[in-house]
N, C-alpha and C positions, 0 to 999 in steps of 0.2 A: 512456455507453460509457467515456467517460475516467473514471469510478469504476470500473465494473469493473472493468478493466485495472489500477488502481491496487492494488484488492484481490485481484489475480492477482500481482505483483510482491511485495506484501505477503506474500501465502501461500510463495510460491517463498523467499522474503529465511529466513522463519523457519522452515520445514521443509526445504526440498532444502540438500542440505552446500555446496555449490559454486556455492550462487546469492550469495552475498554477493562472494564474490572474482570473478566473473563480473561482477557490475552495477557491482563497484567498478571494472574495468578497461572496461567501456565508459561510464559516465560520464565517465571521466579522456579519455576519446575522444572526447568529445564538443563542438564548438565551444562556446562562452559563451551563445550562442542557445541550442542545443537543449537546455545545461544545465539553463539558467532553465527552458524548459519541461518538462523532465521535473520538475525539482522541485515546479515549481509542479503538476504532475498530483498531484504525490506528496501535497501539504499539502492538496488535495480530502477526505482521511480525516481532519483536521482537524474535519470537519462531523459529528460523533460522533450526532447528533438526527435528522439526516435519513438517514445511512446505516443507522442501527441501525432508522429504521423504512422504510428498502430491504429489509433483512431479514424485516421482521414481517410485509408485505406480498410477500412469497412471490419475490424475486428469487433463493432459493436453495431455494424448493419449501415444502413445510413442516416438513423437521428443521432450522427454522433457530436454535435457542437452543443448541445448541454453537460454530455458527460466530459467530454472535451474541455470546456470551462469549468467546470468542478474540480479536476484534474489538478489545471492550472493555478485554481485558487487556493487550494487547501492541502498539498500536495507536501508544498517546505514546512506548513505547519504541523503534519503527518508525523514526519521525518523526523523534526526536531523533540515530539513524544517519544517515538519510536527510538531516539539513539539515549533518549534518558532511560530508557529501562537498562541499561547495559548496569 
């Protein structure tokens, strides 16, 4: 569950216009506790083997090699916004 979720914030971060300035003001709201945890949900996409075969294994039905490649592509660039908010 805390992967999906993870790759729902993912999706929103790099498509909706207003998800980035959105996550960045509630992170900054966030106690030191629930920081670390959302962060740490967030470095779960770090596991790039085991999610990419969530995928292949039909967690998104079977058009999964677009989402699949989006994944792939944008994923460490993700990550690397995501650990500057700390």
């Amino acid at each position: 569950m805390i992967i999906i979720n993870s790759l729902d914030l993912f999706y929103f971060w790099m498509y909706l216009p207003r998800a980035r300035v959105k996550m960045l003001d509630m992170v900054s709201r966030l106690t030191p506790e629930e920081k670390t945890i959302f962060l740490q949900s967030q470095q779960m996409l770090e596991h790039e083997l085991y999610i990419s075969r969530l995928f292949v294994d039909g967690i998104l039905g079977r058009n999964f090699s677009r989402p699949l490649s989006f994944y792939l592509t944008y994923n460490k660039s993700y990550l690397s916004a995501i650990k500057k908010m700390n």
